[in-house]
SEKOLKE-319758 format. One record per residue (C-alpha): residue number from 1; residue in one letter; x, y, z. Coordinates in steps of 0.5 Angstrom, whole numbers, plus 500, padded with zeros to 3 digits. Example, Ala and Ser with C-alpha at 12.3 -4.5 7.8 and 13.67 -1.06 7.14 Angstrom:
<patis>
pati seq = 1, type = A, px = 525, py = 491, pz = 516 .
pati seq = 2, type = S, px = 527, py = 498, pz = 514 .
</patis>
This chain:
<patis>
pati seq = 1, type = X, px = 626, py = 480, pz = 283 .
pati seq = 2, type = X, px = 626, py = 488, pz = 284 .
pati seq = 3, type = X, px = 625, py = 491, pz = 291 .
pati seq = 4, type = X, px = 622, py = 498, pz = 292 .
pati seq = 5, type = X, px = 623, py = 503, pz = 298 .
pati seq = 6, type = X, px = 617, py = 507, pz = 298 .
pati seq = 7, type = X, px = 615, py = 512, pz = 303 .
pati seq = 8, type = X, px = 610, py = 511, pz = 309 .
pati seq = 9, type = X, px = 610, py = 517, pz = 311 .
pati seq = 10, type = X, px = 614, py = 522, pz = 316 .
pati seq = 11, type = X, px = 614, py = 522, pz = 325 .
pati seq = 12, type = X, px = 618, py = 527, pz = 329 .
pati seq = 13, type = X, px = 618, py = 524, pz = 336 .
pati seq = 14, type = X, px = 623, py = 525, pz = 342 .
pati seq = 15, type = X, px = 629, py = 524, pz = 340 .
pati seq = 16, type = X, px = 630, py = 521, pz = 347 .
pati seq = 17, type = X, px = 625, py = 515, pz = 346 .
pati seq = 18, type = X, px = 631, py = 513, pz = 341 .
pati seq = 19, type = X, px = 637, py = 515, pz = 344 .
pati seq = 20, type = X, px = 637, py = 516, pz = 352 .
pati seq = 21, type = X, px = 642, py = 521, pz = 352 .
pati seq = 22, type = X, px = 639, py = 526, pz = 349 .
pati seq = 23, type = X, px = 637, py = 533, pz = 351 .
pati seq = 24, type = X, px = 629, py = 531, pz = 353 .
pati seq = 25, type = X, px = 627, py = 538, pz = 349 .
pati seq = 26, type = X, px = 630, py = 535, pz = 342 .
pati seq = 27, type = X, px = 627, py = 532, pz = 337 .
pati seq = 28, type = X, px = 629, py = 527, pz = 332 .
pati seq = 29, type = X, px = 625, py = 526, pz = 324 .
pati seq = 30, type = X, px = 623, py = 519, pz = 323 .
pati seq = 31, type = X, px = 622, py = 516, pz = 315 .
pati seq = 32, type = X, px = 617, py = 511, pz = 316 .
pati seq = 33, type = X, px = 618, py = 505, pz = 311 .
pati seq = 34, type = X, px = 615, py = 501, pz = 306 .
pati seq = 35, type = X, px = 618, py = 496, pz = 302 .
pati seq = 36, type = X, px = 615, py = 493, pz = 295 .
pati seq = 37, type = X, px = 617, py = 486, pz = 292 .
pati seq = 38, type = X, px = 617, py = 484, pz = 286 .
pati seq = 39, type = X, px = 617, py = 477, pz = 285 .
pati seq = 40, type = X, px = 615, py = 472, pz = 280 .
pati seq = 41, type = X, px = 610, py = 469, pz = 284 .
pati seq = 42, type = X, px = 606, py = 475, pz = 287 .
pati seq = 43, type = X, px = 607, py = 483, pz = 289 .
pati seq = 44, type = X, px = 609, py = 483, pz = 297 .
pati seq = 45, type = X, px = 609, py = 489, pz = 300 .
pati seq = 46, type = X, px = 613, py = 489, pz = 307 .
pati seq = 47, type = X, px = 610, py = 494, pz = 312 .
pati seq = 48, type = X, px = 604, py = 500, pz = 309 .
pati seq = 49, type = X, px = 606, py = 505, pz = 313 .
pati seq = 50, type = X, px = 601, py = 511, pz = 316 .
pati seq = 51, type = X, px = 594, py = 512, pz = 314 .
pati seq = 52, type = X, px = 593, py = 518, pz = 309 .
pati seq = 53, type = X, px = 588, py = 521, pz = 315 .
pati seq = 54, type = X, px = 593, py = 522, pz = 319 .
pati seq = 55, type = X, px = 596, py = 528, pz = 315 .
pati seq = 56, type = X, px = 591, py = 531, pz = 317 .
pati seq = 57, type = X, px = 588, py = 529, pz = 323 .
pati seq = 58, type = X, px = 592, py = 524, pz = 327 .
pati seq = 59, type = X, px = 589, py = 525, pz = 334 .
pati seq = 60, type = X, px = 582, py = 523, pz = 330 .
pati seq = 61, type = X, px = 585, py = 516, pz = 328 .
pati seq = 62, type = X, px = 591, py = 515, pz = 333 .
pati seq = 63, type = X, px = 587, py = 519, pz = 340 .
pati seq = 64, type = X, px = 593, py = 521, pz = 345 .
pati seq = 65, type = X, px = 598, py = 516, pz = 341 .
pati seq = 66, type = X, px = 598, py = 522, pz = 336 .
pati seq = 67, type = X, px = 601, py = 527, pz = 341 .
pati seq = 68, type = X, px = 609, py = 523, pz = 342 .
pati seq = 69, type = X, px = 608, py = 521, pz = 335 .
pati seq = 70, type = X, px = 607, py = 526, pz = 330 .
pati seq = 71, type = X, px = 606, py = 527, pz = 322 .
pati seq = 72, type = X, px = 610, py = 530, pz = 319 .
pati seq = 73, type = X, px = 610, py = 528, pz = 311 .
pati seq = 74, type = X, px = 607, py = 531, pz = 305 .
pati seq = 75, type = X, px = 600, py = 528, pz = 303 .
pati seq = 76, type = X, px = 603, py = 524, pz = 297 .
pati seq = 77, type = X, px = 607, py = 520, pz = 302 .
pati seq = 78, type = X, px = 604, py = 514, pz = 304 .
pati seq = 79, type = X, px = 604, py = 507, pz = 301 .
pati seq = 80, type = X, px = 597, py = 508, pz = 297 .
pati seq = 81, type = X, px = 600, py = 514, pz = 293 .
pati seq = 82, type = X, px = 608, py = 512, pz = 292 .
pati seq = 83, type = X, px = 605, py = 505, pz = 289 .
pati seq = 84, type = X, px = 603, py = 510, pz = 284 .
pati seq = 85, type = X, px = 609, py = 512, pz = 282 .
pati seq = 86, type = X, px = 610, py = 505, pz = 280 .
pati seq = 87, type = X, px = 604, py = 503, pz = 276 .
pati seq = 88, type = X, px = 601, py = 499, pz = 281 .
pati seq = 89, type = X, px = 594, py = 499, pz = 285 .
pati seq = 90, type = X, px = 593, py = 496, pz = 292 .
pati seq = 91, type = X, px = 589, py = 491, pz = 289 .
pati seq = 92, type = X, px = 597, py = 489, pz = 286 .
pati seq = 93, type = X, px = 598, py = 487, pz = 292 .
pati seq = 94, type = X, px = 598, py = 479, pz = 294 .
pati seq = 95, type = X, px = 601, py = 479, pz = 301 .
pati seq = 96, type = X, px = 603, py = 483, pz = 306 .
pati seq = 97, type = X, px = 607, py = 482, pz = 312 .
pati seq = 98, type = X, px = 607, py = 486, pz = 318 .
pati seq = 99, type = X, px = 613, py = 487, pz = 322 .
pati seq = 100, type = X, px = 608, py = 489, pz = 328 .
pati seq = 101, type = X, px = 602, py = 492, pz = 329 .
pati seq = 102, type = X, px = 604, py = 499, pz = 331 .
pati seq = 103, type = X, px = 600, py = 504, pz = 326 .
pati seq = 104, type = X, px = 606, py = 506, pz = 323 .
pati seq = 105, type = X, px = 607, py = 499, pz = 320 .
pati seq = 106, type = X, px = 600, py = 497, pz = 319 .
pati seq = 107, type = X, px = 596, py = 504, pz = 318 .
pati seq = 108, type = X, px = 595, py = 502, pz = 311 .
pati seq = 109, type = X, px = 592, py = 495, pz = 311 .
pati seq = 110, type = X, px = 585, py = 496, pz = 309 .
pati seq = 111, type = X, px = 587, py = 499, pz = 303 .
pati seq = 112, type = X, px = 589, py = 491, pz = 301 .
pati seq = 113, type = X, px = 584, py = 488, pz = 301 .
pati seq = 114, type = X, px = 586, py = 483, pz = 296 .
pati seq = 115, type = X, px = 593, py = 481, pz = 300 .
pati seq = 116, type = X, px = 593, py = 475, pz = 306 .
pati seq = 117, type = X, px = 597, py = 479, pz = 311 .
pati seq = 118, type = X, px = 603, py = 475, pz = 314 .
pati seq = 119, type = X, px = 605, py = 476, pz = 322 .
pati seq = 120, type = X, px = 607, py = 472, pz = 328 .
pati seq = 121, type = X, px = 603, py = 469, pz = 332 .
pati seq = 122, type = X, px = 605, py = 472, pz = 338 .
pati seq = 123, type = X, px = 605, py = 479, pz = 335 .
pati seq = 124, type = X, px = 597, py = 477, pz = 333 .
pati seq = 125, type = X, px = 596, py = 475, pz = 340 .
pati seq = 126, type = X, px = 599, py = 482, pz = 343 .
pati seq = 127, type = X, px = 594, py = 486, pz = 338 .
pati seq = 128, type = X, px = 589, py = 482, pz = 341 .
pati seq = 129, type = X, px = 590, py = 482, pz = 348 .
pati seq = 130, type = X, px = 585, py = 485, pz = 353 .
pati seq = 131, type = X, px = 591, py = 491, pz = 354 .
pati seq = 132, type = X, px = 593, py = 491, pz = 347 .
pati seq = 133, type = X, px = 591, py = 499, pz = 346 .
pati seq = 134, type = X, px = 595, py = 501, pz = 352 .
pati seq = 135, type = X, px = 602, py = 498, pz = 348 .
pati seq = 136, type = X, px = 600, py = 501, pz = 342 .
pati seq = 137, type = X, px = 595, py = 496, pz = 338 .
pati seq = 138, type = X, px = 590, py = 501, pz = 335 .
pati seq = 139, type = X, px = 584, py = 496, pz = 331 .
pati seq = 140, type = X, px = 583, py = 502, pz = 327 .
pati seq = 141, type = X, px = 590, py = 500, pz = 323 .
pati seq = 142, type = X, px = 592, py = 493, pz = 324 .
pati seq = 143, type = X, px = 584, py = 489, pz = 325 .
pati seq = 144, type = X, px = 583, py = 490, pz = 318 .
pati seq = 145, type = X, px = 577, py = 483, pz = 315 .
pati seq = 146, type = X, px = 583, py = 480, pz = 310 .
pati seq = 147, type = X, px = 585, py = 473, pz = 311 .
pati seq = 148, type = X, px = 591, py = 473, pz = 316 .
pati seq = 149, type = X, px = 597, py = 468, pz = 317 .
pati seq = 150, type = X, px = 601, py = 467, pz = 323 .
pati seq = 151, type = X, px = 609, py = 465, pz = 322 .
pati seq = 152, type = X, px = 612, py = 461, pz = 329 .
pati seq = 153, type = X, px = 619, py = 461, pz = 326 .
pati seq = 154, type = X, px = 623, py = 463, pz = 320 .
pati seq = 155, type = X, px = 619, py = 462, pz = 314 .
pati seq = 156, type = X, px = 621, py = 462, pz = 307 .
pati seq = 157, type = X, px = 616, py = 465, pz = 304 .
pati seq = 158, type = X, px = 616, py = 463, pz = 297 .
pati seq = 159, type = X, px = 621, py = 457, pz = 298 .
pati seq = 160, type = X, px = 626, py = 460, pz = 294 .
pati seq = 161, type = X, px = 631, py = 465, pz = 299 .
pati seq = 162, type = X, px = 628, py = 470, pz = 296 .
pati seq = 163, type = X, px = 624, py = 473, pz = 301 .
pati seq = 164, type = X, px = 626, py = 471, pz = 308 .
pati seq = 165, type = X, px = 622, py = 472, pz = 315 .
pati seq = 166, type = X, px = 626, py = 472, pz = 322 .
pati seq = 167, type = X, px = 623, py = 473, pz = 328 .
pati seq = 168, type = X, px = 626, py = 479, pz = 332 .
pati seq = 169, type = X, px = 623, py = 480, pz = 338 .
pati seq = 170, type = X, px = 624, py = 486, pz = 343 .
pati seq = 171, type = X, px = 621, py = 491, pz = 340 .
pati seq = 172, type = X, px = 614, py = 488, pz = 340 .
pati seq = 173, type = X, px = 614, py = 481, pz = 341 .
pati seq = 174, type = X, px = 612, py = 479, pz = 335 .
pati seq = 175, type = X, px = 617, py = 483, pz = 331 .
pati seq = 176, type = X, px = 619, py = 480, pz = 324 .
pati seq = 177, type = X, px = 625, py = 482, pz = 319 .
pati seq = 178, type = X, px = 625, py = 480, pz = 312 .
pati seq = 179, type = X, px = 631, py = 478, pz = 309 .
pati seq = 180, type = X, px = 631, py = 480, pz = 301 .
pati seq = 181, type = X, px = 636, py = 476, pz = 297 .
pati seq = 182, type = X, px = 637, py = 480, pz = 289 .
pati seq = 183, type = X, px = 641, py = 477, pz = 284 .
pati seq = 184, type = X, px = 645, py = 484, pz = 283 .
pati seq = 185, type = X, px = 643, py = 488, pz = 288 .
pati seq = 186, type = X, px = 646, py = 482, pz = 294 .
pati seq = 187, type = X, px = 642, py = 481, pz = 300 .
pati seq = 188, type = X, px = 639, py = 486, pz = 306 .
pati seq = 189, type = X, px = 636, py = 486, pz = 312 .
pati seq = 190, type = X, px = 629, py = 489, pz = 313 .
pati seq = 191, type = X, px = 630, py = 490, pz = 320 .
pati seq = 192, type = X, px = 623, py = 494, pz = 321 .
pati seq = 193, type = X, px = 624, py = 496, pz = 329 .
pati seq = 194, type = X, px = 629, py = 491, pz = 331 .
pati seq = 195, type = X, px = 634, py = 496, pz = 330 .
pati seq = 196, type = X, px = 630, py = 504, pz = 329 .
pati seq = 197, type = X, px = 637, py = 507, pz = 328 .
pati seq = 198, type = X, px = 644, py = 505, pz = 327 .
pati seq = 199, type = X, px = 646, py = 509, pz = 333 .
pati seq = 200, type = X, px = 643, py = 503, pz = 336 .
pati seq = 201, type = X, px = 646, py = 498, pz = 334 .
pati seq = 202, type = X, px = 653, py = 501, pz = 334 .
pati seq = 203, type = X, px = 652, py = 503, pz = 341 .
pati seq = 204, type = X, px = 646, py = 497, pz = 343 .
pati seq = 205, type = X, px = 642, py = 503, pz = 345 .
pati seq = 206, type = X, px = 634, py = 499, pz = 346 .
pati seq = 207, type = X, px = 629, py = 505, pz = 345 .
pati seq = 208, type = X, px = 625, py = 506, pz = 350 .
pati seq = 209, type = X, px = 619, py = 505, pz = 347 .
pati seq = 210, type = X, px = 622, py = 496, pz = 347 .
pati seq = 211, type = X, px = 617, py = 491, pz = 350 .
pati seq = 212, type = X, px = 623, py = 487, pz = 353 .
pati seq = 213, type = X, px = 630, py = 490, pz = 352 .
pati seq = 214, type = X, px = 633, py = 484, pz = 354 .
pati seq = 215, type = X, px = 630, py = 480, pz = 348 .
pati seq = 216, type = X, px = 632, py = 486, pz = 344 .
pati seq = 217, type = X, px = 639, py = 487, pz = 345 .
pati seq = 218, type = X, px = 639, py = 479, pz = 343 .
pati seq = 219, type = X, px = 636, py = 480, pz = 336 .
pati seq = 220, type = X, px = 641, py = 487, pz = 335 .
pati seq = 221, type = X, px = 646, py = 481, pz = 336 .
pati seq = 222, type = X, px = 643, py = 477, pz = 330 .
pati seq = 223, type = X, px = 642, py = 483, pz = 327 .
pati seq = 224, type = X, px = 650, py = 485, pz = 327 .
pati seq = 225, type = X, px = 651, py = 478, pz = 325 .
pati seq = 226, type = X, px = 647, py = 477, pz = 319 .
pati seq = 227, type = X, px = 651, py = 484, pz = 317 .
pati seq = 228, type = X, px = 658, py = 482, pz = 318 .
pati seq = 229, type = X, px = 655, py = 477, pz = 313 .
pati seq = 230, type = X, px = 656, py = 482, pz = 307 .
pati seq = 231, type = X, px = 648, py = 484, pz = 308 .
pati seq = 232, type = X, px = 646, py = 491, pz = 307 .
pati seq = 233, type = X, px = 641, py = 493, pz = 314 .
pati seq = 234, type = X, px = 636, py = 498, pz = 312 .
pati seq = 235, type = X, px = 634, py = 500, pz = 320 .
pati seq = 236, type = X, px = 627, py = 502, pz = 321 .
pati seq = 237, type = X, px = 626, py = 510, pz = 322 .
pati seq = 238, type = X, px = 634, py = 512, pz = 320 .
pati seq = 239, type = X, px = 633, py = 518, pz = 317 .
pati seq = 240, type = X, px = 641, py = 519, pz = 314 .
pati seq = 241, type = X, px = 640, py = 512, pz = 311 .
pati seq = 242, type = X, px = 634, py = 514, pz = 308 .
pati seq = 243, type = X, px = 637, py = 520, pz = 304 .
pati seq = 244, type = X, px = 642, py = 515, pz = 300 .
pati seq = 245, type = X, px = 636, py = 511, pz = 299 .
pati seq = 246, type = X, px = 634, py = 509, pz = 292 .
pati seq = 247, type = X, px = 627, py = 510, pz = 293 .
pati seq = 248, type = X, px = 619, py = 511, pz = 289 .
pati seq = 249, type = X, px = 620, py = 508, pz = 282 .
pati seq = 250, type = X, px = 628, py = 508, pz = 284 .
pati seq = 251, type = X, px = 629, py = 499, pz = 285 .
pati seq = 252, type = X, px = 634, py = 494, pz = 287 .
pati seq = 253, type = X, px = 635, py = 488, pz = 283 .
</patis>
């Protein structure tokens, strides 16, 4: 199996909403990222990243949300085209597994329309609750009409340890990571938004934008014990991790 980082785009926000104390005026630059599974029995593509359009003109797809989440990528980096890089197309694509609904992990979606999109339960329920806009569920990006199939634990999604799915909830309620295993490259834990940056894990920061910071600091300690382990943690948004990355046509195996 061979595991792809592609890029999904690039936010710049408030540094504050990462790192409390942090001057309110500073701003921190945000990868967004998207992970692309190689395996034997189909292609997986872990998170899609930001839609194409909002490079452009976010505020037109993601209203005020636009306003404390801002683009900041090129206009190849979004998943679509950095699938390009490795010769595939969005129709390559078997499954893809949502960490959560906000619109930096599933604003690509629609572009898949052959995939079964994987999520838990609990995350579908959230995006689909009466208030759901408010917390940052946006239908544009994640009500997409492809089948979608809830997961309530960790689920193996091929049976064979290859590719993991754990609950991690606090972030969002039905936040899920993916636990990869490699036959050379070893074992990483895509922990999407259970952990944004190593700041917070080091320090057991939660973000202000974390649904239940108790929930959080529980799934950063599962987290920490699943690296003490030997697995390698890629955080959801860690710009300093991103640049030692192997990332487009690069890969682990």
């Amino acid at each position: 199996m061979k595991m792809h980082i592609l890029s999904g785009g690039r936010l710049r926000m408030k540094k504050s909403v990462y790192l409390p104390d942090a001057e309110r005026s500073e701003t921190i630059d945000l990868p967004v990222s998207c992970f692309l599974l190689r395996h034997p029995q189909g292609n997986v593509l872990f998170d899609t990243g930001c839609h194409p359009s909002t490079v452009d003109d976010a505020e037109a797809r993601w209203g005020a949300m636009a306003r404390a989440m801002v683009p900041i990528g090129g206009a190849q980096e979004n998943v679509v085209d950095q699938l390009k890089l490795v010769g595939l197309a969005p129709d390559d694509i078997d499954v893809v597994v949502n960490s959560h609904f906000h619109s930096d992990h599933c604003g690509c979606n629609e572009f898949f329309r052959r995939a079964t999109v994987v999520c838990h339960a609990d995350e579908l329920a959230a995006a689909t609750a009466a208030d759901a806009d408010k917390r940052g569920y946006l239908p544009v990006d994640w009500k997409q009409p492809m089948p979608i199939e809830t997961i309530t634990g960790q689920r193996d999604l091929f049976n064979d340890g290859r590719i993991v799915l754990l609950p991690v909830p606090g972030h969002t309620v039905g936040m899920t990571a993916a636990l990869v295993g490699l036959d050379k490259s070893g074992e990483f834990l895509l922990a999407s938004d259970a952990v944004a940056l190593r700041a917070n894990l080091a320090r057991d920061l939660n973000p202000r934008n974390t649904w239940d910071a108790e929930l959080s600091s529980k799934s950063m300690q599962e987290v920490r014990r699943i690296e003490a382990g030997g697995s390698t943690v890629i955080f959801g948004h860690d710009d300093e991790q991103w640049k030692t990355l192997k990332t487009g046509a690069e890969f682990y195996d």
